[in-house]
N, C-alpha and C positions, 0 to 999 in steps of 0.2 A: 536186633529188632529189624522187621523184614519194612519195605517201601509200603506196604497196607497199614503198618503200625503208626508210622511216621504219618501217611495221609490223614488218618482217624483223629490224630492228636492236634495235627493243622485244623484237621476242621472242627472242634471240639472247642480251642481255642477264637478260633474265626467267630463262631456261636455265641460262647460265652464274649468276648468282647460286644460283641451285634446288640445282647442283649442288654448290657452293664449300659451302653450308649442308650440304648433306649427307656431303660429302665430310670436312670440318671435325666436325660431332658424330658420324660412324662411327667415327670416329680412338680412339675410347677404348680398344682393347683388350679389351674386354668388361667384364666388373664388376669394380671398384676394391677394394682392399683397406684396410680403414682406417690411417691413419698408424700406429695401433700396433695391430699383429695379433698378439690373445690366442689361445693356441694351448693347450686345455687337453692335460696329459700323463696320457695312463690307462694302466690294468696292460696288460698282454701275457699273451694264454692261458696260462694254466701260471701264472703268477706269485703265489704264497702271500704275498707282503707287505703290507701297508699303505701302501706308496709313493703319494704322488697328489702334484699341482703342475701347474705352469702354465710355459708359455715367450712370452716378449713380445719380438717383432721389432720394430723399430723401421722399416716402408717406406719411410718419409720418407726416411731416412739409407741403408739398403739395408745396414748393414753392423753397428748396435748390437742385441745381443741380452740377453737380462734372464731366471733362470731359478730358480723359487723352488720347492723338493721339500722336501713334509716325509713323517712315516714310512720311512727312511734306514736302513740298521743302521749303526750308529757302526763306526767301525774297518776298515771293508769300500772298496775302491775302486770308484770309479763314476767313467766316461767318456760325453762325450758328442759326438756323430753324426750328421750329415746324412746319410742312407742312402735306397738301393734296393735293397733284394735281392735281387728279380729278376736285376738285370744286376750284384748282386755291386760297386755303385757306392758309395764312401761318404769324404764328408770332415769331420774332424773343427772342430769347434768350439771357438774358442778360440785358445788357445797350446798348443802340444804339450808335454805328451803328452794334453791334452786331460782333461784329472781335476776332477771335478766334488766341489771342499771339503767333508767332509760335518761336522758338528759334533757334540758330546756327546750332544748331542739326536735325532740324526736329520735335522736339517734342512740341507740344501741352499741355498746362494744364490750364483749368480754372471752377473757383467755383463761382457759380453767383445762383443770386434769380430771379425767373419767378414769372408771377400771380399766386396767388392759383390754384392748380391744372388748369394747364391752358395745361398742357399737355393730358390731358383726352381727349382735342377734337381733337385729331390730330391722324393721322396713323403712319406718322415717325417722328422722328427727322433727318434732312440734315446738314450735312458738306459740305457747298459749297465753290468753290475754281474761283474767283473775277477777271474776265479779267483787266487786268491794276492794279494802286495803288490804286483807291478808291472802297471801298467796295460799293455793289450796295445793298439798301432796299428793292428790289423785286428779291427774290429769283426764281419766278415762270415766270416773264415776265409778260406784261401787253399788253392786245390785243386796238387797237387804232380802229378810225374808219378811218381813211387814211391807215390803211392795209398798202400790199407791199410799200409804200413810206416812209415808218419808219424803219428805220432798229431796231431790239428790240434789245438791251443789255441785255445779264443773263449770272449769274454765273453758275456754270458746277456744278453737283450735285455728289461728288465724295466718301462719305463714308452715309451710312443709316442705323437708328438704327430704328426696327419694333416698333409701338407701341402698333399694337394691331395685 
């Protein structure tokens, strides 16, 4: 094999390693999220309460969630929601019917498991606060074809953590 053969295979190799390097650290996905993403929870226009907290996903796991609200009215029910409202999308957190414990005090705390990364497809997470004692499964309302002849029941969307 003549010195043009040997350069070719140098740089063929040179190439293919150039590109493996490249190929291998583009692979990220783009920016990583840290093993535990603090997601703080604020009021929603309109909202006259003192409610504030925080929601902690666990990425590592993809499925452990951690959720501490204080400012609460006692007595009142609160569910909680992976949502889009836009597309009217939204799955509940937790075990159904998805009711967020609230204490004496007003405060909130609970650790509960979702699907795998089931949060990914969502824009927020909602703390909704449940006209009456029973918690309602549709956070977003549900459009009927009798329209005005239906009155819709939905809970009030009172604290919202960004998802993306």
């Amino acid at each position: 094999m003549g010195r043009e053969g040997k350069t070719m295979k140098r740089t063929f190799a040179c190439v293919m390693v150039a590109l493996m390097l490249a190929l291998t650290l583009g692979c990220g996905g783009g920016a990583q999220r840290p093993e535990k993403w603090e997601i703080s929870l604020t009021p929603e226009k309109g909202y006259k309460g003192n409610a504030k907290g925080s929601a902690v996903i666990d990425t590592k796991t993809g499925t452990d969630v951690t959720i501490n609200i204080t400012g609460l009215e006692a007595g009142k029910v609160y569910t909680v929601f992976f949502v889009n409202v836009q597309s009217k999308m939204f799955e509940g957190v937790g075990k159904e019917p998805f009711v967020l414990p609230v204490d004496a005090n007003g405060a909130a705390s609970l650790k509960t498991t979702i699907k795998k990364n089931a949060y990914e497809r969502f824009v927020k997470l909602g703390i909704f606060l449940n006209p009456g004692t029973q918690p309602l499964l549709n956070p977003l309302g549900v459009d009927t074809t009798l329209g005005p002849l239906v009155t819709i029941t939905k809970p009030t969307l009172i604290l919202e953590g960004k998802l993306r």
